[in-house]
C-alpha positions as CSV (number, residue, x, y, z in Angstrom):
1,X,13.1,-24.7,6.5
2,X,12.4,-21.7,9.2
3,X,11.7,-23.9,12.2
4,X,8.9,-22.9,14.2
5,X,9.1,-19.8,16.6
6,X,9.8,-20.9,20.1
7,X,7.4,-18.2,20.9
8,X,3.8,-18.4,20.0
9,X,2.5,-15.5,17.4
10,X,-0.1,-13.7,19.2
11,X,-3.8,-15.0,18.5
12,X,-5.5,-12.4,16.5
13,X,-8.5,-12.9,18.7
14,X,-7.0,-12.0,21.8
15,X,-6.0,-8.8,23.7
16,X,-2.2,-8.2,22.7
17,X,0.6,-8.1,24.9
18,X,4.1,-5.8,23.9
19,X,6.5,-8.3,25.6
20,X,4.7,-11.4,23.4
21,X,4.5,-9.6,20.6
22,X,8.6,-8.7,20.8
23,X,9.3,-12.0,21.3
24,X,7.2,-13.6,18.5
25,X,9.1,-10.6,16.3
26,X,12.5,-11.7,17.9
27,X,12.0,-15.3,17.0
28,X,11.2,-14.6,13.6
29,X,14.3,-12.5,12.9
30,X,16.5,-15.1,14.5
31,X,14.7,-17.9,12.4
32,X,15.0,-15.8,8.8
33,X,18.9,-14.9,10.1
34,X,18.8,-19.1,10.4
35,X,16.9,-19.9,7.2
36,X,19.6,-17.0,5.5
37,X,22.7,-19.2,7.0
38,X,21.4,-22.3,5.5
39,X,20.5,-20.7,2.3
40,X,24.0,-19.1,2.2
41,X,25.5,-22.9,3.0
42,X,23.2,-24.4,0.0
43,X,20.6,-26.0,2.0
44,X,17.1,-25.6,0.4
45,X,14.7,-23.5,2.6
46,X,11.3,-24.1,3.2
47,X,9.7,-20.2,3.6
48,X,5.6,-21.6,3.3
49,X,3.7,-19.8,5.6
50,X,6.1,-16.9,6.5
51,X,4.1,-14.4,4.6
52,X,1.5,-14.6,7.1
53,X,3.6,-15.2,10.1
54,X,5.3,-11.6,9.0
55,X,1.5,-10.4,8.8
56,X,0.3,-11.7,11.5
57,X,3.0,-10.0,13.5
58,X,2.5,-6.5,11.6
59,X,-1.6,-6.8,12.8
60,X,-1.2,-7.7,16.6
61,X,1.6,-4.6,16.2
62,X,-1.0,-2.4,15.0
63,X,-3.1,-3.6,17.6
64,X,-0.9,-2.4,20.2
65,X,-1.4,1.1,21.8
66,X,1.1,3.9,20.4
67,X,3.7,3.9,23.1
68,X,4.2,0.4,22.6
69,X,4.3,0.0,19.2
70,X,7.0,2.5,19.1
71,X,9.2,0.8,21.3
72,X,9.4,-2.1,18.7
73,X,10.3,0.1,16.1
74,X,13.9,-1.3,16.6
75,X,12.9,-5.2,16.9
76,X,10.6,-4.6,13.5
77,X,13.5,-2.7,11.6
78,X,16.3,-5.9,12.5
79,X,13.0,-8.2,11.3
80,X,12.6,-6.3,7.8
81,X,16.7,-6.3,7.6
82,X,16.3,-10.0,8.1
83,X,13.6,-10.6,5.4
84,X,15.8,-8.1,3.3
85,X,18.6,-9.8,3.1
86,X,17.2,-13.2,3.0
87,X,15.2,-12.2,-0.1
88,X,18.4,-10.8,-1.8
89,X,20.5,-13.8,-1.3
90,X,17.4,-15.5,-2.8
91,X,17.2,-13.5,-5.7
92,X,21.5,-13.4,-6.3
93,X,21.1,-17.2,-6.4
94,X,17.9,-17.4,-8.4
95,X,15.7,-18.9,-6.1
96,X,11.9,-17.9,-5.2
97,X,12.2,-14.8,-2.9
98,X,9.8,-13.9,0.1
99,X,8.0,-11.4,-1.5
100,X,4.9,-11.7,-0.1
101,X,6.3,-11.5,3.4
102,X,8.4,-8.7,2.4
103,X,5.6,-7.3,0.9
104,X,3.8,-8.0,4.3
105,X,5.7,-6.5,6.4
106,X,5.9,-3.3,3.9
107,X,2.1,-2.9,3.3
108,X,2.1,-2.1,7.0
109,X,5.5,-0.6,8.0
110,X,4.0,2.5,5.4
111,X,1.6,3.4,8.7
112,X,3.2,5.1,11.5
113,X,3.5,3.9,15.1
């Protein structure tokens, strides 16, 4: 199961700060590098929900001015590395990938910073 983030995913309603945002995106890369550990060890994952955690993050990214968008242009590549490689193991071992959130995080990565 991907624990919660230790950092909140910004409200969609509210004005969006960079350094939130990069956290909430850091979180979530450390949790699918987790989830990808326990998957690798056996241990049945629980992904509900992280198809709109992944889009959630990719809207209050686009909400963000250009400059700082940008500059989490690294944190977003390690996230969709994460969500690559989780969703390969999960497909080698013939278990339900995270398409959606892939698919998520794709739909949006296709618009530039």
């Amino acid at each position: 199961m991907i624990p919660p983030p230790p950092v909140a995913i910004p409200n969609p309603d509210l004005p969006v700060e960079r350094e939130a945002v990069a956290q909430a995106i850091e979180a979530l890369t450390a949790s699918l590098s987790t989830a990808r550990l326990q998957a690798e060890a056996g241990v049945l994952i629980d992904l509900s929900g992280l198809d709109q955690r992944v889009q959630t993050l990719c809207a209050a990214v686009a909400r963000l001015d250009d400059e700082a968008g940008r500059s989490l242009l690294a944190r977003l590549t390690a996230l969709a590395h994460a969500l690559d490689a989780l969703e390969q193991l999960l497909k080698r071992r013939g278990r339900v990938a995270p398409t959606r959130a892939a698919d998520a995080y794709r739909s949006t990565a296709d618009r530039s910073l």
